[in-house]
C-alpha positions in Angstrom: 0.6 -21.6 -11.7 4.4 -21.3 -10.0 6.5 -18.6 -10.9 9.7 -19.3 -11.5 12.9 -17.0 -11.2 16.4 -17.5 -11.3 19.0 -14.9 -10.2 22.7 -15.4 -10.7 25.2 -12.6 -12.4 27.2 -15.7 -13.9 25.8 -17.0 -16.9 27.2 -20.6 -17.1 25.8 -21.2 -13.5 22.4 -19.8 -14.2 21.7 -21.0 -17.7 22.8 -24.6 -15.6 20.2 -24.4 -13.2 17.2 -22.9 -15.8 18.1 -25.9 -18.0 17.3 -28.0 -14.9 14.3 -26.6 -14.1 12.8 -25.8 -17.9 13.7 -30.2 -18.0 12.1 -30.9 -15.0 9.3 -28.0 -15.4 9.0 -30.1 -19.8 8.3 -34.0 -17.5 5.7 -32.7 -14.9 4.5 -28.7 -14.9 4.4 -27.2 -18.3 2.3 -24.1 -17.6 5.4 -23.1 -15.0 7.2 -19.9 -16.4 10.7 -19.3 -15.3 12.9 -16.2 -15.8 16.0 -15.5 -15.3 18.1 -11.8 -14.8 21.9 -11.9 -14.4 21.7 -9.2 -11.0 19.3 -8.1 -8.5 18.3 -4.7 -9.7 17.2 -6.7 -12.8 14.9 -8.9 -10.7 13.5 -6.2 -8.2 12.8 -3.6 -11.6 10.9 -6.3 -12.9 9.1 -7.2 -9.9 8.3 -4.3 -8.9 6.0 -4.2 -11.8 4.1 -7.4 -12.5 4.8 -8.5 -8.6 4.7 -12.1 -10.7 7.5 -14.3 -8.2 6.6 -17.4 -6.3 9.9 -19.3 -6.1 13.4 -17.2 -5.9 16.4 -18.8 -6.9 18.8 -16.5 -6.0 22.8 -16.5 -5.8 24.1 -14.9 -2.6 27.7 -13.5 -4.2 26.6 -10.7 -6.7 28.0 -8.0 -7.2 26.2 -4.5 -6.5 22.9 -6.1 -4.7 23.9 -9.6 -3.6 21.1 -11.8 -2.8 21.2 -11.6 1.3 20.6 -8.2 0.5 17.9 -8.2 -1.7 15.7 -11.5 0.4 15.9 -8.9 3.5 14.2 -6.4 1.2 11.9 -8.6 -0.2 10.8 -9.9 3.6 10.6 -6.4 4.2 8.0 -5.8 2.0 6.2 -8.5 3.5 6.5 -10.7 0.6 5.9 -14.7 0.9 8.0 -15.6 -1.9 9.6 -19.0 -1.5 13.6 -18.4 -1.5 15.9 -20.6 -2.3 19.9 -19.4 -1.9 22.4 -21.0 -4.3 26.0 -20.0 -3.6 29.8 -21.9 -3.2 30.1 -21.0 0.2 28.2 -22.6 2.8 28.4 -19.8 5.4 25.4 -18.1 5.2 22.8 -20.3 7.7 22.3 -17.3 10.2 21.6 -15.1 7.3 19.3 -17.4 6.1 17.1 -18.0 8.9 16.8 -14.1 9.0 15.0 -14.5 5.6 13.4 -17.6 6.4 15.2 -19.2 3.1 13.8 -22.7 2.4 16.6 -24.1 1.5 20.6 -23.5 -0.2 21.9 -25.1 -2.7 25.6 -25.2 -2.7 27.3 -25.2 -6.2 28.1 -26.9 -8.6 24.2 -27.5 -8.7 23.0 -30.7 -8.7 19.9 -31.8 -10.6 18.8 -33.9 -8.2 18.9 -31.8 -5.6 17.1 -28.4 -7.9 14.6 -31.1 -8.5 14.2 -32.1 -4.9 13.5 -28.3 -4.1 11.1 -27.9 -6.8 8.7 -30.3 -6.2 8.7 -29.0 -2.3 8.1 -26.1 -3.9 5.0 -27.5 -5.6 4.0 -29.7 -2.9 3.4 -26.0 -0.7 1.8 -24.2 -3.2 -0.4 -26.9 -3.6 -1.5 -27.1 0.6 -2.7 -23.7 0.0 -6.3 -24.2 -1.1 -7.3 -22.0 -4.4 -9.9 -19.9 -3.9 -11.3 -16.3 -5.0 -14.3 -14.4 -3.3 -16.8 -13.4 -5.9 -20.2 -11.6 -5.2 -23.3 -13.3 -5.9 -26.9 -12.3 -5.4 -26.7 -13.4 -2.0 -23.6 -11.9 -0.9 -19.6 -13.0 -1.5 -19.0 -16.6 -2.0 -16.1 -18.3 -1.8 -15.2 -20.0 -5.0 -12.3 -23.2 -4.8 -11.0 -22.7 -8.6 -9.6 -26.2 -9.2 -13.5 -27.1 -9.5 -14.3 -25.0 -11.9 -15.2 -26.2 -14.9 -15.8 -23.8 -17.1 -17.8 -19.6 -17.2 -20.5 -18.4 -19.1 -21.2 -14.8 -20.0 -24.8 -14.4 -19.2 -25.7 -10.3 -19.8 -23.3 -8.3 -17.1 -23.0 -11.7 -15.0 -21.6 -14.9 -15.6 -22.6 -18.3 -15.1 -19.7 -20.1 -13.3 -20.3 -24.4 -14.0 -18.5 -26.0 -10.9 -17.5 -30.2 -10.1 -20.1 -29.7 -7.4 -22.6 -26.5 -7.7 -23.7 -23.9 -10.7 -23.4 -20.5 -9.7 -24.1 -16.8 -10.8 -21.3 -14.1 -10.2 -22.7 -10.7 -10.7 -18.9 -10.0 -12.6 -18.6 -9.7 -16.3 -16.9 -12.7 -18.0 -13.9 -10.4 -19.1 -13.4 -9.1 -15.1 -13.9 -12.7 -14.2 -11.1 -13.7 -16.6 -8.8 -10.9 -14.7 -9.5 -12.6 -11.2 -8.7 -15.7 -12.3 -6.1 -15.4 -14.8 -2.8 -15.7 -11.7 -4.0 -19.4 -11.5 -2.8 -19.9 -15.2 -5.4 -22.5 -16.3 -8.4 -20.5 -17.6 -8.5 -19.6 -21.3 -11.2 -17.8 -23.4 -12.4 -20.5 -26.3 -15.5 -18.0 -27.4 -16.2 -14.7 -26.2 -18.9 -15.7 -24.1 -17.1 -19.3 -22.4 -13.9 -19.5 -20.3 -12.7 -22.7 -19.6 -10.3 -24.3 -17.0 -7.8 -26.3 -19.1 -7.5 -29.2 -16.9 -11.1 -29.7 -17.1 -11.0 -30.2 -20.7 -11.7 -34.0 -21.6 -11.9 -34.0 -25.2 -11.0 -31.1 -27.8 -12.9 -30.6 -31.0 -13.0 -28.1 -33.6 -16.6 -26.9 -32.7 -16.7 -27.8 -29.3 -15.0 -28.5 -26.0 -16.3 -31.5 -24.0 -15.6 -30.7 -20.2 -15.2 -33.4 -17.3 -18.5 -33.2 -16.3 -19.7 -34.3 -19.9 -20.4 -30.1 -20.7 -19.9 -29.6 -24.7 -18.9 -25.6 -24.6 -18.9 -23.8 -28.0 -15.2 -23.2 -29.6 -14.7 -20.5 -31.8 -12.5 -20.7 -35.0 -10.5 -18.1 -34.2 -9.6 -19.2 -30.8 -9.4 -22.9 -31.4 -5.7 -23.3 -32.4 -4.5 -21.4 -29.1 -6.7 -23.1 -26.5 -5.6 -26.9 -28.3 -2.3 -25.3 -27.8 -2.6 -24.7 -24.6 -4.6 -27.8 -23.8 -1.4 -30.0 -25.3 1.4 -28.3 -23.4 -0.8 -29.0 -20.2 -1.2 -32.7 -20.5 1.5 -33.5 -22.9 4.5 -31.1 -22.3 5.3 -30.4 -25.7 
């Protein structure tokens, strides 16, 4: 899942560029969440807590921290987040580079181009292969989490059902759920099955019918928000 943020201290010009990405994020990427803060000590507060950021829109003109400023503290920190400038002035390529900023967008935005930059922006998230080390009888495996299908809690372990293997995890289903829930697509539907949403084939009330032809149990309570979840995936409402 891409994290979104958007960083502007002028209202008309940010709510312009989150209503370009929330349309473009409605067509193609539901499950992207986008925030926005109206300065740069709103952002970095927030940050600074959840560390949740993958794509930085950020205006370079603010007043207090301006946004050259707060990417050189960011890349300071070592942090990989993907920054894109937008300002009026187009006088800031030196600065830029110093930041290794992927791209500016001058203003007024234009949706095109906020659209061209977002699906770079997917397009490199996407080279970098998803995967998460879990231990295993025989020592830490490498798991590659778009082929997961779905986890079973089996005692203190779980069961994870893969595209291509089956595998045990000696890691309770809840931790497994906490190493896995950055990627955005696993949901509990019982509290012994967690299931990748865009493995789901079919949705029932009483079970879940996976890719690989898998029925996993649903339970009442958890049905509504897991169909909810498996509509805004596929369908974008």
């Amino acid at each position: 899942m891409l994290y979104i943020a958007v960083v502007d201290d002028e209202q008309t010009h940010r709510d312009i560029l989150v209503r370009y990405i929330e349309e473009w994020k409605r067509e193609k990427y539901p499950e992207i969440k986008v925030e926005s803060y109206d300065s740069g000590e709103a952002f970095y507060f927030t940050w600074c807590e959840d560390q949740r950021c993958d794509v930085l829109f950020l205006d370079i003109m603010m007043k207090a921290t301006d946004g050259i400023r707060l990417a050189r503290k960011l890349r300071e920190m070592g942090k990989d987040i993907v920054i894109i400038f937008t300002t009026g002035i187009a006088d800031y390529m030196q600065e830029g580079y110093e930041v290794e900023a992927m791209h500016y967008l001058l203003k007024p935005l234009s949706r095109e181009k906020v659209r061209e930059c977002l699906e770079k922006c997917v397009r490199r998230k996407e080279a970098v292969k998803s995967e998460v080390l879990l231990q295993t009888e025989e020592g830490l495996a490498k798991v590659d989490v778009e082929k997961v299908l779905y986890a079973e809690a089996v005692g203190h372990y779980s069961i994870l059902v893969c595209m291509d293997k089956r595998m045990q995890a000696k890691t309770g289903i809840r931790e497994l759920e906490e190493k896995l829930r950055e990627y955005g697509v696993f949901a509990f539907c019982h509290r012994s099955y967690l299931v990748n949403i865009r493995r789901i084939s079919r949705m029932g009330r009483q079970e879940i019918i996976m890719d690989n032809g898998a029925a996993v149990p649903v339970s009442r309570r958890l049905y509504h928000a897991v169909n909810e979840r498996f509509i805004q995936t596929f369908i974008g409402l």
